[in-house]
C-alpha positions as CSV (number, residue, x, y, z in Angstrom):
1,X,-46.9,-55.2,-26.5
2,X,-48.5,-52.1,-27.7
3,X,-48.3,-50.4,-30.9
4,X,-47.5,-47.0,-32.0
5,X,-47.9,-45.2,-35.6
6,X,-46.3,-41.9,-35.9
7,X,-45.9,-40.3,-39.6
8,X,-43.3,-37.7,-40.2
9,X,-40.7,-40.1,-37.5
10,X,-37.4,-39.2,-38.9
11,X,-36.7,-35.8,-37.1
12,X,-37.9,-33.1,-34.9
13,X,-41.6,-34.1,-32.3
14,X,-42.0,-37.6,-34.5
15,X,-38.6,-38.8,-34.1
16,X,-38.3,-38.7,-29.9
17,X,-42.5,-40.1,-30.0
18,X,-40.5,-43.5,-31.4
19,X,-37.5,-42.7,-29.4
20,X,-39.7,-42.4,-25.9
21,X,-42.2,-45.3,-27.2
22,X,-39.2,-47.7,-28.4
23,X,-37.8,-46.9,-24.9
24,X,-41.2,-48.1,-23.0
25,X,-41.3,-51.5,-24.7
26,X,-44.1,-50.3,-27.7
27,X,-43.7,-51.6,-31.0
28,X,-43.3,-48.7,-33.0
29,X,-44.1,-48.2,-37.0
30,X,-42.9,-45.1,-38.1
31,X,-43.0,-43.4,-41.2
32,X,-40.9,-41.1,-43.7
33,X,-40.8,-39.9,-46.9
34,X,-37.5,-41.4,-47.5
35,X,-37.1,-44.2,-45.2
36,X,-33.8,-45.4,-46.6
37,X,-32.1,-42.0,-45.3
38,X,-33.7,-42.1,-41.6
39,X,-30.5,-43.6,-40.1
40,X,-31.8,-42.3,-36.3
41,X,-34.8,-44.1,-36.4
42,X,-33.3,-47.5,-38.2
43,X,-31.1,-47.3,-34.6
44,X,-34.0,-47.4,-32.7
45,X,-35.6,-50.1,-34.3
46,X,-38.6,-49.0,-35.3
47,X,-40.2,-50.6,-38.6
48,X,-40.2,-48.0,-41.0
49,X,-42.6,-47.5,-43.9
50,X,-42.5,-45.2,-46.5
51,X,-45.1,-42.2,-46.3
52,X,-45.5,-39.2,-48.1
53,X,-48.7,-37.2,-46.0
54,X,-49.8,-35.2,-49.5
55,X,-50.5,-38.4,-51.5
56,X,-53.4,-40.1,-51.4
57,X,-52.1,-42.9,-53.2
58,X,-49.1,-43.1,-50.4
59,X,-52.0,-43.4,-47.9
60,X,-53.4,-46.3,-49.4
61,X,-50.5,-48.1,-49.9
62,X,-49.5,-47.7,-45.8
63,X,-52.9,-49.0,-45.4
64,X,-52.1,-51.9,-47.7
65,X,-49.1,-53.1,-45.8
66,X,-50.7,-52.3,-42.1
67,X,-54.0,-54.7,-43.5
68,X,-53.3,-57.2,-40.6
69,X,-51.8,-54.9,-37.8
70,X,-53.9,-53.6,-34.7
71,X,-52.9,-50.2,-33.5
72,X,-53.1,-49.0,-29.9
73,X,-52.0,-45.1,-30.9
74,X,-51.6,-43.3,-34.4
75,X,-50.0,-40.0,-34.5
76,X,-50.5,-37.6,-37.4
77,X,-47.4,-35.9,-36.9
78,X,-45.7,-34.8,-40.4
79,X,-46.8,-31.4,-41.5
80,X,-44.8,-28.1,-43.9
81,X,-45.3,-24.9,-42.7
82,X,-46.0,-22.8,-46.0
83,X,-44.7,-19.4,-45.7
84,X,-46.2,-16.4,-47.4
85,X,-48.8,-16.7,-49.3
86,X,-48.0,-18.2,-52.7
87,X,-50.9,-20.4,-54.0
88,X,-49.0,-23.9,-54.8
89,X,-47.1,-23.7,-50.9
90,X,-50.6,-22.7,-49.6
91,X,-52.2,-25.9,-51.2
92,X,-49.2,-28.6,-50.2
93,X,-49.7,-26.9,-46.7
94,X,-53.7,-28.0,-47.0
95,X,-53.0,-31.3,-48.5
96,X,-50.2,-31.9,-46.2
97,X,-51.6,-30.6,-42.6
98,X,-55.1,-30.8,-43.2
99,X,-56.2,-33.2,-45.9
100,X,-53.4,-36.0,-45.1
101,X,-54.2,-36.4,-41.4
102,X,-57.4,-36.2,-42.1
103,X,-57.7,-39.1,-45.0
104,X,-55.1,-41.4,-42.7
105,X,-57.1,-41.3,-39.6
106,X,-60.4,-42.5,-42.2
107,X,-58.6,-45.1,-44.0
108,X,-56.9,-46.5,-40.8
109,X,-59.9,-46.4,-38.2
110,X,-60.5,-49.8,-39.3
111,X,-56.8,-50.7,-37.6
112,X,-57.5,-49.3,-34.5
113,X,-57.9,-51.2,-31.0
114,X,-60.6,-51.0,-28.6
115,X,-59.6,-47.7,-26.8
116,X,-57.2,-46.4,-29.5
117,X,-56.0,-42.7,-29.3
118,X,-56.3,-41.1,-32.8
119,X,-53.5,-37.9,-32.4
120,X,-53.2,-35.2,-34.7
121,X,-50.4,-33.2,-33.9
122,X,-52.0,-29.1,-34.8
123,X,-50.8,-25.8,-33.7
124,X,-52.1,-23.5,-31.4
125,X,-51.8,-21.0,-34.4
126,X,-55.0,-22.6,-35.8
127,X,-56.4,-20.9,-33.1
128,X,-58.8,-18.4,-34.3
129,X,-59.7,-17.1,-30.8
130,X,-56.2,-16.4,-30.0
131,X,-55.1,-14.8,-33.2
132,X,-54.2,-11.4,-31.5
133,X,-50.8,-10.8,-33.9
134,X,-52.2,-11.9,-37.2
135,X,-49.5,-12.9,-40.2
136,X,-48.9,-16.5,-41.0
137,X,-52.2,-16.8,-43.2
138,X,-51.3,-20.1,-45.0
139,X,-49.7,-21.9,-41.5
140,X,-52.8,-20.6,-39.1
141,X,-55.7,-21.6,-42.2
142,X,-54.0,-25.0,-42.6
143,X,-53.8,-25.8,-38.8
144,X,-57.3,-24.4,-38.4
145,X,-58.7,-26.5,-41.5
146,X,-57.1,-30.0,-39.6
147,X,-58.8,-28.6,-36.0
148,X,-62.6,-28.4,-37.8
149,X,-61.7,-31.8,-39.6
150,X,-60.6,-33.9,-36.7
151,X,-63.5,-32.0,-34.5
152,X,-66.2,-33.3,-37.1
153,X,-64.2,-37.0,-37.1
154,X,-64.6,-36.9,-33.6
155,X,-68.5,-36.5,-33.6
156,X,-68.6,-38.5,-36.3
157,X,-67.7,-41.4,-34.3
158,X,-68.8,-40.8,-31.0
159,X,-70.1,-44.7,-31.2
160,X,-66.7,-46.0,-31.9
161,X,-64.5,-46.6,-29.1
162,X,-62.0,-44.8,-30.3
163,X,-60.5,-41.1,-28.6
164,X,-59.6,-38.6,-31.4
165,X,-57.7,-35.4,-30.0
166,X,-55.7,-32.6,-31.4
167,X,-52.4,-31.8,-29.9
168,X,-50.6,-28.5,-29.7
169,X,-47.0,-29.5,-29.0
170,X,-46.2,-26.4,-27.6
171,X,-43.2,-23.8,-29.5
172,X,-40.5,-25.9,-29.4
173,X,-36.7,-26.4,-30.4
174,X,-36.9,-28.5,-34.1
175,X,-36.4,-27.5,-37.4
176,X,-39.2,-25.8,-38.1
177,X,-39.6,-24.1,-34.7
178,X,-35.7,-22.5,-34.5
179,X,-34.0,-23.1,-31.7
180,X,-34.7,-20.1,-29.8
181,X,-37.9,-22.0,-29.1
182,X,-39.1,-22.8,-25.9
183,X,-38.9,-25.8,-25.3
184,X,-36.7,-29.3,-26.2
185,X,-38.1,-32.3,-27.8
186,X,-38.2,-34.2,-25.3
187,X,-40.3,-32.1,-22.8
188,X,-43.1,-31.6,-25.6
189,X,-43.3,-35.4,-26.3
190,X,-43.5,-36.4,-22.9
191,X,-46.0,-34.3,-22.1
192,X,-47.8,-35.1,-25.2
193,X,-47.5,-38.9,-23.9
194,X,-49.0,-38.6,-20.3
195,X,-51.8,-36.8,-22.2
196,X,-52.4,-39.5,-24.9
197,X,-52.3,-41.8,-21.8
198,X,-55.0,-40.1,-20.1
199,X,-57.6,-39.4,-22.8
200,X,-60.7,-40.5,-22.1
201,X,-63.8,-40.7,-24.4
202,X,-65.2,-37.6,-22.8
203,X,-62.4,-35.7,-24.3
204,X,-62.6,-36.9,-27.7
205,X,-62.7,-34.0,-30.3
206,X,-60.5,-31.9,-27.7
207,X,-58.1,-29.1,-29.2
208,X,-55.2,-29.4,-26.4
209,X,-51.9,-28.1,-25.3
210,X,-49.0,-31.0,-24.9
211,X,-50.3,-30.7,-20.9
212,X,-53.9,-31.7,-21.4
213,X,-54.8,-28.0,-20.8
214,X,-57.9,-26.9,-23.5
215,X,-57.0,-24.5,-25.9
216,X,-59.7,-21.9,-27.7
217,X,-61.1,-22.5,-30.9
């Protein structure tokens, strides 16, 4: 039986990744900040750890209690979206977006199978190609920041066999995209899942849309 990690589970894109994997027959460990309050995802099943994606020290403890469990997919999922510019929402948007995912997929590489699929879940608003409208300064730099980490990761361990990608979900209808968004839940995820099933190692580093498409830098 496979396994599936996915931080940030308790709502929104991480919640229906455990509710489509539970669904399939994966084992799924999920994470939340509070993991007593995520009553959706204690219905599914799902083991549930306590993570908070800022923390360092809340990464090493998830890695503590994972020391003797092989993973077949992890998905950096939780992420803020600062707004404006002030300086302390700015940084919790690095550490949180950028600096979390990044530290997780490092301290957890070790846990991975042969063939594991290393997910970070971006925004193509970290696009600098396709910044035509501007605004959003803190959201874009934070999503651009994870896209060069996860790119260097990628070449970093091109003699691993492990696939890194980084996944734009598309705009779609959770909490922080509004529900005038375009799309549910449910069609982002599984989307996002027949992509993750398809990843080969020639498309490690890849910055992708939720259907495979390749997105500009």
């Amino acid at each position: 039986m496979p396994t599936a990690l996915i931080t940030g589970a308790n709502r929104g894109i991480g919640l229906e990744f455990a509710r489509q994997y539970t669904a399939d027959g994966w084992t799924v460990i999920a994470t939340a900040r509070h993991p007593e309050a995520a009553d959706e995802l204690k219905q599914l099943g799902a083991d549930i750890l306590p993570l908070d994606a800022a923390d360092p020290a809340s990464i090493d403890a998830l890695a503590a209690s994972l020391s003797s469990r092989t993973l077949d997919v992890m998905i950096a999922n939780a992420g803020v979206l600062p707004r404006g510019v002030d300086a302390q929402g700015w940084l919790n948007g690095f550490a949180t977006n950028c600096i979390g995912p990044t530290l997780l997929a490092k301290t957890l590489k070790g846990n991975m199978a042969a063939g594991g699929k290393v997910i970070a879940i971006t925004s193509k608003m970290g696009s600098i190609a396709d910044n035509g409208s501007g605004g959003a300064i803190a959201y874009r730099s934070t999503k651009a920041a994870l896209n060069a980490a996860w790119r260097s990761l990628s070449i970093d361990w091109q003699g691993d066999d492990i696939v890194l990608a980084m996944l734009h979900p598309g705009w779609v209808q959770t909490d922080m995209g509004g529900p005038g968004a375009a799309i549910d839940p449910k069609t982002s995820v599984t989307g996002m899942r027949e992509t993750i099933a398809a990843l080969a190692r020639d498309r490690s580093g890849s910055f992708l849309n939720y259907d495979a498409q390749d997105l500009p830098w």
